[in-house]
C-alpha positions as CSV (number, residue, x, y, z in Angstrom):
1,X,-22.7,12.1,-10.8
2,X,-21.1,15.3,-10.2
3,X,-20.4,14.9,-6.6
4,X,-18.8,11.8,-7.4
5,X,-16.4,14.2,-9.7
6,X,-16.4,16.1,-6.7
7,X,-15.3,13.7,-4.2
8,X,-12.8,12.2,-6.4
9,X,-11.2,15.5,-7.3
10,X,-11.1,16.0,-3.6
11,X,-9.8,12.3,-2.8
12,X,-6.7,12.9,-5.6
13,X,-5.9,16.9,-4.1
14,X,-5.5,15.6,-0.5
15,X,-4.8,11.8,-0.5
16,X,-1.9,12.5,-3.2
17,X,0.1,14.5,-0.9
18,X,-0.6,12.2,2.2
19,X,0.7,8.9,0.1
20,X,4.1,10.8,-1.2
21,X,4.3,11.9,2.8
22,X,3.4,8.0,3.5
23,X,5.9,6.5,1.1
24,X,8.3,9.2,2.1
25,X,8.4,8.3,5.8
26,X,8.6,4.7,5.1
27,X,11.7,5.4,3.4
28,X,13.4,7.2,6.1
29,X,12.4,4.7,8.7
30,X,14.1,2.3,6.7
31,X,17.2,4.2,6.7
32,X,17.1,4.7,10.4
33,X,16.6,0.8,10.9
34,X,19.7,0.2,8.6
35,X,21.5,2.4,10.2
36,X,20.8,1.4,13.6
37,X,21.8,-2.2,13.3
């Protein structure tokens, strides 16, 4: 039970920052695509 708490604790502190990164380069690759065409 409490590595569980463990792993998700770690899962949220270093997946968290890797999704915003993620969404963040999606967004800019759509940019460049709309602005290459």
């Amino acid at each position: 039970m409490t590595s569980r708490l463990v792993l998700n604790s770690l899962a949220e502190k270093y997946f968290t920052p890797y999704a915003q990164i993620i969404s963040s380069f999606k967004f800019y690759l759509r940019i460049f695509i709309v602005y290459h065409y």
